[in-house]
Structures are given as C-alpha cells and as structure tokens.
C-alpha positions as CSV (number, residue, x, y, z in Angstrom):
1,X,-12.2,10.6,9.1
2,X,-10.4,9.8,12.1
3,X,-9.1,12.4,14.4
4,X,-5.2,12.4,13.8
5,X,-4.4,14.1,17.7
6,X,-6.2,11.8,19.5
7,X,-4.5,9.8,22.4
8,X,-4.3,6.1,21.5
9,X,-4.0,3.0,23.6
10,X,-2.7,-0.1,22.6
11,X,-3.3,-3.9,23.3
12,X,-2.9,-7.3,21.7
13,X,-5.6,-9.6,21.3
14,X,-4.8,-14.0,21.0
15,X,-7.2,-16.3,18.7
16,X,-6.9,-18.5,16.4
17,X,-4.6,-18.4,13.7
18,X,-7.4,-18.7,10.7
19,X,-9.7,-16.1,12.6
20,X,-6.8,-13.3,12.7
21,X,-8.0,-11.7,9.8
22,X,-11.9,-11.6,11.5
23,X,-10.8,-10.3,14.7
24,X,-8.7,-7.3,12.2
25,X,-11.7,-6.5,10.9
26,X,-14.2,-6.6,13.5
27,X,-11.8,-4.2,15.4
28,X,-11.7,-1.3,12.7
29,X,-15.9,-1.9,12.9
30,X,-15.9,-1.3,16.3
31,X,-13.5,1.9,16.0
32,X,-10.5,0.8,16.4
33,X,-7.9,3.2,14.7
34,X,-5.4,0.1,13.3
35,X,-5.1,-2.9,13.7
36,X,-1.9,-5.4,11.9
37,X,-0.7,-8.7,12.9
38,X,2.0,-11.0,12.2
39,X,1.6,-14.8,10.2
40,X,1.6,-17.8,12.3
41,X,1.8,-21.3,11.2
42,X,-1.9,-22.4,10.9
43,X,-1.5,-24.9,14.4
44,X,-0.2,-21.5,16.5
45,X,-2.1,-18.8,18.0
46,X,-2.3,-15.5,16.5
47,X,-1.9,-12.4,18.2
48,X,-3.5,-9.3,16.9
49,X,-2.5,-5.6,18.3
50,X,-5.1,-2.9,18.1
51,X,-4.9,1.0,18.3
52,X,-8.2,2.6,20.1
53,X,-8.9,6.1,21.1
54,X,-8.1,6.4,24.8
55,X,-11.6,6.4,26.1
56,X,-12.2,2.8,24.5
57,X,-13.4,-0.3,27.6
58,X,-11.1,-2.5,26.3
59,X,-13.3,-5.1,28.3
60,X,-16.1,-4.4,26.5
61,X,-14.5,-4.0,23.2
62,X,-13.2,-7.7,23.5
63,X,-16.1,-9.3,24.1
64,X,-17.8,-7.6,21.3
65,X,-14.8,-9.2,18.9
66,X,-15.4,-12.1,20.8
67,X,-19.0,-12.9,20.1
68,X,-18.4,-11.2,16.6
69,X,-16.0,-13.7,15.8
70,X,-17.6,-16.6,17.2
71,X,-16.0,-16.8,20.9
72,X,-12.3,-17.3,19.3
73,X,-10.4,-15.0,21.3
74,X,-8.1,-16.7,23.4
75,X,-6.5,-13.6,25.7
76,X,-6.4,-10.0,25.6
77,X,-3.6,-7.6,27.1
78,X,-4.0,-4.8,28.9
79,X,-4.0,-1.2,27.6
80,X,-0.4,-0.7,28.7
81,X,0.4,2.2,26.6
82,X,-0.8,5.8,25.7
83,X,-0.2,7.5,22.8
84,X,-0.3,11.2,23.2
85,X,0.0,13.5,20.4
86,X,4.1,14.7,19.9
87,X,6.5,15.7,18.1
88,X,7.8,12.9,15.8
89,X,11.4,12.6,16.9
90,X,11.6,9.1,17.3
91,X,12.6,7.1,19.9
92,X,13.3,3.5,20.7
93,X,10.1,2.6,21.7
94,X,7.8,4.8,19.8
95,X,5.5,3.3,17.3
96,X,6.6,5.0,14.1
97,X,8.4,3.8,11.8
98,X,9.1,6.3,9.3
99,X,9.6,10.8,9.8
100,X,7.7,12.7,7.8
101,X,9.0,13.4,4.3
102,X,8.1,15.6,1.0
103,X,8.3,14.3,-2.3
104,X,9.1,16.6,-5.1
105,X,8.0,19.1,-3.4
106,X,4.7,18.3,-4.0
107,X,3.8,15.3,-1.4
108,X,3.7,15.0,2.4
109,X,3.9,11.4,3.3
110,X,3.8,11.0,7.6
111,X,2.9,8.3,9.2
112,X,-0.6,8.3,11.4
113,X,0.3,8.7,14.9
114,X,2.1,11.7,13.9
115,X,1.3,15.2,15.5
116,X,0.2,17.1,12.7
117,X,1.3,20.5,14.1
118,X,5.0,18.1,13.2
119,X,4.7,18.5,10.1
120,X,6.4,21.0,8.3
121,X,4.6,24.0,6.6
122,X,3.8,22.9,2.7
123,X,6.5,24.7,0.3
124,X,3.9,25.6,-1.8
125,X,-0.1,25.8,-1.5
126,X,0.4,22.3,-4.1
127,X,1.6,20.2,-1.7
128,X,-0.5,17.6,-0.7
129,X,-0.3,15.3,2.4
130,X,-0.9,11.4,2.6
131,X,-1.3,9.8,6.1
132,X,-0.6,6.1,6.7
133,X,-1.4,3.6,9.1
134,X,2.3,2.5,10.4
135,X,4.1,0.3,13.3
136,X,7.6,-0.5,14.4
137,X,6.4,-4.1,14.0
138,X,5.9,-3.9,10.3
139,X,3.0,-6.0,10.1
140,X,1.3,-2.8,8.0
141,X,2.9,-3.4,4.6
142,X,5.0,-0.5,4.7
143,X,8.5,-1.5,4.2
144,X,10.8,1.2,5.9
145,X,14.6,1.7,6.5
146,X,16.5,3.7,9.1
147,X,13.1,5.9,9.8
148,X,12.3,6.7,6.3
149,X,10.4,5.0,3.8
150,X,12.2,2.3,1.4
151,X,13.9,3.4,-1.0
152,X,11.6,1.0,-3.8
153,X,8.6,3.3,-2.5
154,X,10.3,6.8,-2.2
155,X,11.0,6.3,-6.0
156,X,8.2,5.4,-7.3
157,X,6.9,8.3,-5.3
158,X,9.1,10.5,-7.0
159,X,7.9,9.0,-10.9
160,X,3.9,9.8,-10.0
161,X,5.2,13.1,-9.1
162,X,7.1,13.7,-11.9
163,X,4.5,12.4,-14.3
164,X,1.1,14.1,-12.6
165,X,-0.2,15.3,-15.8
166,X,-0.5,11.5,-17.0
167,X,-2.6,11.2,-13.7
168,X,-6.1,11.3,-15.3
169,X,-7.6,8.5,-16.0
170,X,-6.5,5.2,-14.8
171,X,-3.8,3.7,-12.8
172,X,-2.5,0.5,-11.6
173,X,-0.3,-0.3,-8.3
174,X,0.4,-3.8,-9.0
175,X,2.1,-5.8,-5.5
176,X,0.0,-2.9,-3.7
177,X,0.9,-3.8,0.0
178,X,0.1,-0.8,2.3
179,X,-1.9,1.0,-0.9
180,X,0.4,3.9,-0.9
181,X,1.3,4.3,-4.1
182,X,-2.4,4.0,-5.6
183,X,-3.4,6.0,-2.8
184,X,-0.7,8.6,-4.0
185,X,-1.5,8.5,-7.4
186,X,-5.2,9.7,-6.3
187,X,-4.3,12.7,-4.6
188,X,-1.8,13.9,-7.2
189,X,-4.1,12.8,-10.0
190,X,-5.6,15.9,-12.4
191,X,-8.4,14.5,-13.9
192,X,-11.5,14.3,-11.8
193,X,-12.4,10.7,-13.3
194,X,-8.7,9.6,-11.9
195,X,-9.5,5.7,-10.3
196,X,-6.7,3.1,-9.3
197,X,-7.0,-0.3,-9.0
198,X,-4.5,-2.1,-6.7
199,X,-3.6,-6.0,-6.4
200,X,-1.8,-7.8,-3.6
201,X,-1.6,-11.5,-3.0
202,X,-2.3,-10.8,0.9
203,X,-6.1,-10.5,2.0
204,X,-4.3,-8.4,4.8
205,X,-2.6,-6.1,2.4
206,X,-5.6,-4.9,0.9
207,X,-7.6,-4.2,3.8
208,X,-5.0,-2.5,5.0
209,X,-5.2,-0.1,1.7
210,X,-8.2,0.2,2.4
211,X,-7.8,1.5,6.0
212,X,-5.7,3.7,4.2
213,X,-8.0,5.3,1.7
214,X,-10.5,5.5,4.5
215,X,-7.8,7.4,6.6
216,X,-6.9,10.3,3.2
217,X,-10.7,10.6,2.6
218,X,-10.9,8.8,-1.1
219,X,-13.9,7.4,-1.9
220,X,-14.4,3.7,-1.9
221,X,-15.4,4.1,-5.9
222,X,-12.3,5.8,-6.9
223,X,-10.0,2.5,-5.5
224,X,-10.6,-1.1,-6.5
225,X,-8.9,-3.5,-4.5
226,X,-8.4,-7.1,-5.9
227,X,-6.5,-10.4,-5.2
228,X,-4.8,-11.1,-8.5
229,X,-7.3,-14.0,-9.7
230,X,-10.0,-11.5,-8.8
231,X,-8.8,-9.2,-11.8
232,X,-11.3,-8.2,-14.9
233,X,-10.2,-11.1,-17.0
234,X,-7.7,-10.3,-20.1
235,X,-9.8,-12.1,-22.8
236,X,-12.8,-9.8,-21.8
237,X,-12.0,-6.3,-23.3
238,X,-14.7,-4.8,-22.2
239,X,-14.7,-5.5,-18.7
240,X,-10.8,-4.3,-18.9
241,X,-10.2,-1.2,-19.1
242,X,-6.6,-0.1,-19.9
243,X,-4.8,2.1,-17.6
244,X,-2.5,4.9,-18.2
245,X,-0.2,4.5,-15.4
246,X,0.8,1.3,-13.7
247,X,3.4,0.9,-11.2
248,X,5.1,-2.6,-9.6
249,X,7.4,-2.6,-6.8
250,X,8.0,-6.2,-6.7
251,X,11.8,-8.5,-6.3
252,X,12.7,-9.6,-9.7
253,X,11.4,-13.3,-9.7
254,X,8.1,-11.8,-8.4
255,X,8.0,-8.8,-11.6
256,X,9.1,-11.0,-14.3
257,X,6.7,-13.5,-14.0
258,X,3.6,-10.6,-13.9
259,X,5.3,-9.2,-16.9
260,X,2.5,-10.5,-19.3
261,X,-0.1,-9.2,-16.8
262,X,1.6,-6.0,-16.8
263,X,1.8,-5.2,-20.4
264,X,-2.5,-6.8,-20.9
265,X,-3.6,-4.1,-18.6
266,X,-1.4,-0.6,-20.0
267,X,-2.5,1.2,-23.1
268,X,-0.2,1.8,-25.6
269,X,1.7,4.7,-24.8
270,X,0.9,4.3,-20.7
271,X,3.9,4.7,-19.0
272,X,5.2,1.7,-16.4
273,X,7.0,2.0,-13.7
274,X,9.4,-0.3,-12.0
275,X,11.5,-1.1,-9.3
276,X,12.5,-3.8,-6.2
277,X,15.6,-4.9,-7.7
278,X,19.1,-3.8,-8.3
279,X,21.8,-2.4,-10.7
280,X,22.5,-6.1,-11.1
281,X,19.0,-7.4,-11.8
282,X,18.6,-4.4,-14.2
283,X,19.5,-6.3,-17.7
284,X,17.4,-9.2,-16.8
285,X,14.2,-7.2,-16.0
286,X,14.8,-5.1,-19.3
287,X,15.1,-8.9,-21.3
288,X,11.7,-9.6,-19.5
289,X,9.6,-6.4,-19.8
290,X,11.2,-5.7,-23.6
291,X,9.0,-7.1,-25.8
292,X,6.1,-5.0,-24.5
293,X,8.1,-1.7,-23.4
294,X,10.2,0.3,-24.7
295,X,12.5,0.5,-21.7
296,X,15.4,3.0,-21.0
297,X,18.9,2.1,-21.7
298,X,19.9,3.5,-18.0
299,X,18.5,3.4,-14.3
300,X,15.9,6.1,-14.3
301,X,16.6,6.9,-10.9
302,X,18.7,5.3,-8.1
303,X,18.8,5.3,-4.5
304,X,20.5,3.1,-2.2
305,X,21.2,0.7,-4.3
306,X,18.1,0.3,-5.6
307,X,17.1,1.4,-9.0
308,X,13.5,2.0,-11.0
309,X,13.3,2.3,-14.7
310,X,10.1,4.5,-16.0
311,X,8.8,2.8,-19.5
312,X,6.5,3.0,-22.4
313,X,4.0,0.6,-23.6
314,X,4.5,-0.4,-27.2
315,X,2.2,-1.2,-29.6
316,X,3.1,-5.2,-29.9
317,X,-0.4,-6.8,-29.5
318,X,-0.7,-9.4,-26.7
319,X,0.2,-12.8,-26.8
320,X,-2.7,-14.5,-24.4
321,X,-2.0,-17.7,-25.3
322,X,1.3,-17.2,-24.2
323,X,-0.4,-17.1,-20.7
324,X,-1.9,-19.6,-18.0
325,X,-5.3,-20.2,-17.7
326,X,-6.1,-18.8,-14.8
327,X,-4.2,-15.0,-15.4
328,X,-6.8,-14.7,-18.5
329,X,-10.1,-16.0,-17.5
C-alpha cells in the first residue's frame, strides 16, 4: 500500500485522445500514485496529470509511458509542484477537494494527500477509515461541494452505516464512479464472505475504483468491477447471484431506466438504496421502483436538497421479457 506521507510531485502528460486511458494506466504500473484526466473530443489532444513520489525522473518515467504506449505522448510538463505532507486546511490551490469527515460515527472518509496525523482520533476503537484518490479538477469521480463530499454520497454513506448488520454477503454499487460506496460497504461489512460488485458506464471510473481498493488494502477477489453489458446475465441464475444490499446514486432519467436491472439482481427482502434526485423527483422514482419495492411513503433522509429513500425488495417475480436484449443476455 502506498505510503500516505509521502511528498508528491505533479505533472501533466499530452497524447492522443484514444490513448488517454493507456497512458492512465501505464502510469499507476510504473508507480505513479494517481493519475485522472478530463474527456476530449476524439480529434483533440488529451492531457493526463500524474501524482509521483518526489524522487520519480520524470524524464525517465515519460519515456517509459512513451514506448509503453506506442510513442503517443505528445508533451510532458514539468514537475512544478510538491506536495508535502500537512495539515488539511484547504486552500485555493491545494489539491483536495473534500476535509476529512466521520460517518455515523463509525467511518473516516479523507481524501489521499491528506496528512494522516489530520485526522482526528477515532470516537470509538469501531471507526474505520477509507482513503480516496481525489483532485480539485474532478476528473476522479468523486463528486464534492464546498469541501465535503456530495450530499447523494454522504447519504448513502450514512444507510451502509446504519444497516452494517445486512453487510454479509453481497452488495451492489450500481453508477459506481470513484468505487466509494462498494469500497465502504467492504470495510463496514460483518461477514467475512462480504464481496461487492460495482458497475459504471466509464472504463475510467472503474479503474479508478480500482485504484481505490488498491489504496484501503481490499483484495482484488472481494470487488468485481464491470461495465454494465459485462454483468452475469439475468436469464442465467446461476451465474447471478443475488445481493443483499444494492445501492444507486444516479439523476432520475439515469435510475429509472436501470430499475428492471435493479430489482433482477436484489433478493427478496435485500434492501435498496437510492438517491441523485430531489423532493420533486421523489413521486416519480417511487412510480418507477414500486412494482418491485416496497418503498417508504417519506424521504428517508435529506440533505441539501437532496433526498435518498432506503427500500425493500418484494417478492413480485421478474418480468425479463419486459427487458432489452442486451440487459439479459
């Protein structure tokens, strides 16, 4: 596991827009601590920014990306910055994005870069702490708001929290982005056969869960990261295991139309938990999620503005055929 008090440098890296992903990856390989970039349209360059330990020859780490991806770097920057270990008062220009914050009493969530000497002493010997990978640029899938974490995440946060004794066997983190919600689920998980699954329509998403398993120490085996076509198949019941928990943090158009998916993958009696959307949105995400759940009559929690509603799977059998071809097979 990477050393959280090391001093990093960072510097941005230009190629090719469909080899962005590549140079990503090959940096992590070569030991770089992140690395995130931003889409371009597929005739513009992409540029790619790195975190490496401050002892790193960034001329020699480029030309290994280089010839790893096929001479398709265009430019590299200089190492302009250093990143010391400090406190995590944040200022204009630092990197973080988000101040370290406990859940229920029970979950530490800081960002990376964070000097862990910042964070505060555990309330209890229960707490647990989760470490993310995290930029002021956002291109990490880790949507925050006026240094803390959304308000869609803290939530569902709070729910895994709430409902760790249902942590034991499987869970699903459906729209995972960043991974930390699966990742979550994982360390406050009971049962020591607890595995997550986790679906984003971004490639980059999901190695960026990764990265963030790798960086909280859980085993590759525990989390199974998928595109959404790439799913065990709905029709084939024993490759499809059920799962007790499943969470979706998804805008309404987005949830509705997985609603299907949703209820094919939760056993009856799993609990589901939802949010992305508002007061407003509430009566149409009940209509949609109904037939399957038994949903509550009010918000389960709110917080600015945003609301999540925790639910049960019912016992009403499946409709497949209700479904596209391609979301069962």
């Amino acid at each position: 596991m990477l050393s959280l008090l090391c001093a990093l440098r960072q510097f941005s890296l230009v190629c090719g827009c469909a080899q962005s992903s590549v140079v990503s990856q090959l940096a992590i390989e070569l030991g770089a601590a992140a690395a995130w970039h931003a889409p371009t349209a597929p005739s513009e360059p992409a540029t790619v920014h790195v975190l490496v330990p401050d002892d790193t020859v960034v001329d020699s780490f480029c030309e290994a990306i280089s010839n790893g991806a096929g001479n398709s770097l265009i430019s590299h920057s200089d190492a302009e910055e250093l990143y010391e270990p400090y406190d995590w008062e944040i200022e204009d220009d630092d990197p973080l994005a988000f101040r370290p914050q406990l859940i229920n009493r029970r979950l530490w969530v800081a960002p990376m870069l964070c000097n862990e000497e910042a964070v505060p002493a555990p309330p209890s010997h229960a707490s647990l702490r989760l470490r993310l990978l995290d930029s002021r640029d956002g291109n990490v899938f880790l949507a925050t708001r006026d240094n803390t974490l959304h308000a869609s995440t803290l939530m569902l946060l709070y729910l895994l929290c709430e409902h760790r004794d249902e942590l034991t066997g499987r869970v699903l983190d459906f729209g995972c982005g960043s991974g930390i919600l699966a990742i979550a689920a994982l360390l406050l998980g009971r049962g020591p056969n607890l595995k997550a699954q986790a679906t984003d329509v971004v490639q980059e998403a999901l190695f960026c869960a990764r990265r963030n398993a790798q960086l909280n120490d859980i085993d590759e085996d525990r989390l199974s990261l998928y595109l959404p076509w790439e799913m065990p198949s709905l029709r084939a019941t024993d490759g499809r295991a059920l799962n007790d928990v499943a969470v979706a943090n998804m805008l309404p158009g987005p949830l509705l139309s997985v609603a299907l998916e949703l209820a094919g993958r939760v056993r009856t009696g799993g609990l589901l938990c939802l949010t992305g959307f508002r007061e407003c949105d509430r009566l149409t995400v009940t209509a949609g999620f109904e037939e399957y759940f038994t949903m509550p009559a009010e918000a389960s929690i709110r917080r600015d503005g945003y609301i999540a509603l925790a639910c049960r799977r019912n016992d009403a059998p499946l409709r497949i055929d209700d479904m596209s071809a391609s979301a069962v097979e």
